[in-house]
N, C-alpha and C positions, 0 to 999 in steps of 0.2 A: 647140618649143612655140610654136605660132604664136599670135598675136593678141595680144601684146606691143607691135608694133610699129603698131598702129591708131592712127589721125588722135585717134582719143576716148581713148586712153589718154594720149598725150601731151600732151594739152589739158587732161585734168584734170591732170597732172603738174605741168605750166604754170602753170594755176590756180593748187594747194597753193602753190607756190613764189613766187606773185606776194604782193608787197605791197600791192596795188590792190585785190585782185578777196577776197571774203569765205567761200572756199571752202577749209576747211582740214584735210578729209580724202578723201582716194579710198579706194576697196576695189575689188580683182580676184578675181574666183571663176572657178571653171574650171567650162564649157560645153560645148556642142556634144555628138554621138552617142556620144564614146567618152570625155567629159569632159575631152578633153584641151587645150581651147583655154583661154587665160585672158582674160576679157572686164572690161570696166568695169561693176561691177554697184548702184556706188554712190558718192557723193560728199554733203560737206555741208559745214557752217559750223558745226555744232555739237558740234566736238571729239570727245576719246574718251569722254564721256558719251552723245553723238549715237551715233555709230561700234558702239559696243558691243555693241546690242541687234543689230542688221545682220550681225553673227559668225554664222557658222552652226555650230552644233555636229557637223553632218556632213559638214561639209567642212573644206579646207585652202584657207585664204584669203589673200591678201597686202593688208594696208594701209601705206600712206603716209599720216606723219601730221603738219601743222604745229604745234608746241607753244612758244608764248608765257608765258614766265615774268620775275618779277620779277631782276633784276640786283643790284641795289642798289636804295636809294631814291629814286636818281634815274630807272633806265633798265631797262631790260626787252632779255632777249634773246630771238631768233628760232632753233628747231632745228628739226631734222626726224628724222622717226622711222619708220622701217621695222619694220613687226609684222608678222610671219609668226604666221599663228594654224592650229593644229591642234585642232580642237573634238573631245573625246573619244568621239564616236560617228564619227570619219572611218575608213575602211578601210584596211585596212593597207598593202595595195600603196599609195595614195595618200599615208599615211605616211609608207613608205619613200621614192617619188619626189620629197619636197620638199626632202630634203638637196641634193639636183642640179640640182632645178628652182629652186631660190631662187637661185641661182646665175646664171640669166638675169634674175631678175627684179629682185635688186641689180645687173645691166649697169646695168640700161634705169632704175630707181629710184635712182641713183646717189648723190645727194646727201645721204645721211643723218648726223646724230650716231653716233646710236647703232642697232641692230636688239633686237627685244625676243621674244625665243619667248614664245608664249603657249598654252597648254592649255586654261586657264579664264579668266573676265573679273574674277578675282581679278588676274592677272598684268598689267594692263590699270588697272590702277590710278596714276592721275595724278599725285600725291605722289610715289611709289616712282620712275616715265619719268622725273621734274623732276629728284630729287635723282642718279639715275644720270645726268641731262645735267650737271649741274652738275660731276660727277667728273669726264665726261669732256670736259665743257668748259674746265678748269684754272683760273685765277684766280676768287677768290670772294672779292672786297673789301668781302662782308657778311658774312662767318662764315655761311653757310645762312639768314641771317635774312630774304632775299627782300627 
C-alpha cells in the first residue's frame, strides 16, 4: 500500500505530535486508478468536531487525532488517537481490505492511546474517546471529575 510513506504524510504526523505547531488532526483516504494508494487528504486545528464532517461515508478512511483533556484541576494531558473510519456506503472488498491494511497504517501512525472503529460519527463522539483515554491511561487523581 504505497503512499504511507510521502514527505506530506510524515509532516502532518509531525505536526499532530508537535506541541508548537496548532494542527491537531490528519485524515488519509485512499486514491489513485485502482484506489489503492492512501494520500493526505486533510488536516486541521479544529479537532473531532472539525474532522467529522471530512469522513466520507463511502470510504475507508484513517485519522490521527490529538486530544487534550483535563487531568485534574491543575493539569491537562496530551493523547493520541487513531480512528479508522468505515462510512456505511464503503464496499465491501474495501471493507474487508482494512483489517490488513490498517495494520501498515498503525506501523507508520505509531504513537497512539487508544484506536477507535468507527461506522457512524456517533462512534466519534468526544466525551465517549476522553473517558476510554482516561481508562486506558491509569491513574485518575480526579475521580473523572476532569
Amino acid at each position: 500500500m504505497s503512499g504511507l510513506d510521502s514527505p506530506d504524510v510524515s509532516a502532518a504526523y509531525d505536526a499532530v505530535r508537535s506541541d508548537k505547531d496548532d494542527t491537531n488532526w490528519l485524515l488519509l483516504s485512499y486514491a489513485g486508478a485502482m484506489g489503492d494508494k492512501l494520500v493526505l487528504s486533510g488536516t486541521g486545528s479544529g479537532g473531532l468536531q472539525e474532522l467529522g464532517p471530512k469522513l466520507d461515508d463511502g470510504q475507508a478512511q484513517y485519522a490521527y487525532v490529538r486530544i487534550e483533556y483535563a487531568n485534574d484541576t491543575e493539569s491537562t494531558r496530551v493523547k493520541f488517537v487513531l480512528l479508522i473510519w468505515i462510512g456505511e456506503n464503503t464496499k465491501v472488498m474495501r471493507k474487508a481490505r482494512v483489517s490488513i491494511e490498517s495494520g501498515a497504517v498503525k506501523r507508520v501512525l505509531s504513537h497512539h492511546s487508544i484506536s477507535v472503529d468507527a461506522r457512524d460519527r456517533g462512534d466519534i463522539d468526544q466525551d465517549e474517546i476522553v473517558a476510554r483515554l482516561r481508562r486506558a491511561g491509569g491513574a485518575d487523581y480526579n475521580g473523572g471529575r476532569g
